[in-house]
N, C-alpha and C positions, 0 to 999 in steps of 0.2 A: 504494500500500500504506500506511496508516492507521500511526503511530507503536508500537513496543511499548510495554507495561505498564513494562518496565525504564528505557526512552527515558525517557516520562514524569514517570518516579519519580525520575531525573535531572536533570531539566528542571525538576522543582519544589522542586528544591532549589539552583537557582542565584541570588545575589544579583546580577539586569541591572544592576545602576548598577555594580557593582565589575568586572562583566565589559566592557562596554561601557566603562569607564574605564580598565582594562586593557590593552584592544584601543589606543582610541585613543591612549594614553600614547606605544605602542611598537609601530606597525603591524607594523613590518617584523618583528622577533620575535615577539609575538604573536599575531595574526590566525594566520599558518600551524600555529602551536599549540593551538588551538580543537580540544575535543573534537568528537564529533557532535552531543552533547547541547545543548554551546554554539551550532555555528552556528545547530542546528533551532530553538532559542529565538529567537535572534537573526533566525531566518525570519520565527517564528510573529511575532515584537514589530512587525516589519515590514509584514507584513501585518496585522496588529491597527493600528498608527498609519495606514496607506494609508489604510482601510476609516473610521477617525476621520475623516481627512481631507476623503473625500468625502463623509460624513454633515453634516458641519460646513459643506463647502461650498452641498450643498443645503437646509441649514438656514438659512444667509446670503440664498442668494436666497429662500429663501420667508419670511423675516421680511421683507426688501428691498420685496417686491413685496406685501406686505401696510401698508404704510406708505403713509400713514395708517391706524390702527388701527381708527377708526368705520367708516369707510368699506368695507372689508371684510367678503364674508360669512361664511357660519358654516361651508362647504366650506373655503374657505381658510384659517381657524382652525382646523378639522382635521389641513387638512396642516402646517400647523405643529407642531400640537401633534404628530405623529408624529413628524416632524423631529427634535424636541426629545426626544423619547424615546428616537428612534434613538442619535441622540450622548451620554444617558444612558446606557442601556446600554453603550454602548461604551466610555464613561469611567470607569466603575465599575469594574471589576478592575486600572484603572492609577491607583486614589484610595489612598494611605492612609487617608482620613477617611472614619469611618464613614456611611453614611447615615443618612437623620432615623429610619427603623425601627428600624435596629438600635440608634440612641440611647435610642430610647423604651425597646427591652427591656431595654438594659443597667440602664435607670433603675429600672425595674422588681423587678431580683434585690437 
């Protein structure tokens, strides 16, 4: 069953670094005190860093196995460049800093 709208609306208004700092400060009283909203973040962040993880790892090998760079073709420059994009993506809503687009429109207004 898919999170509610109310769940959500919970969830996007917790700040992870004070909660997760929180937790660890003082397991033993607060871990058992975690709303639902908290743990499900605490899910979601978990399986958002897992999923980093192993983007990252198959990004390693496939830079790895493209070394030397001449020397490889342009199918294996592909999968890199996916790779790379995978772990993009995935990086992006754990960045404060903006990206180069949003730089450019800020520059813009």
């Amino acid at each position: 069953m898919p999170a509610s709208e109310a769940l959500l609306a919970a969830v996007a208004k917790l700040d992870m670094i004070e909660l997760s700092g929180r937790i660890i400060a003082n397991p033993d009283r607060n871990a058992p005190r975690a709303s639902v909203a908290e743990v499900f973040a605490l899910a979601k962040a978990t399986e958002g860093l897992w999923a980093i993880a192993l983007e990252a790892i198959l990004l390693v090998n496939a830079l790895e196995g493209a070394m030397p760079w001449e020397s490889t073709d342009a199918e294996h420059h592909e999968h890199v460049a996916i790779q790379m994009a995978a772990v993009r993506d995935l990086l992006t809503p754990l960045s404060p800093i903006p990206t180069q687009p949003e730089n450019d429109h800020a520059s813009r207004s």
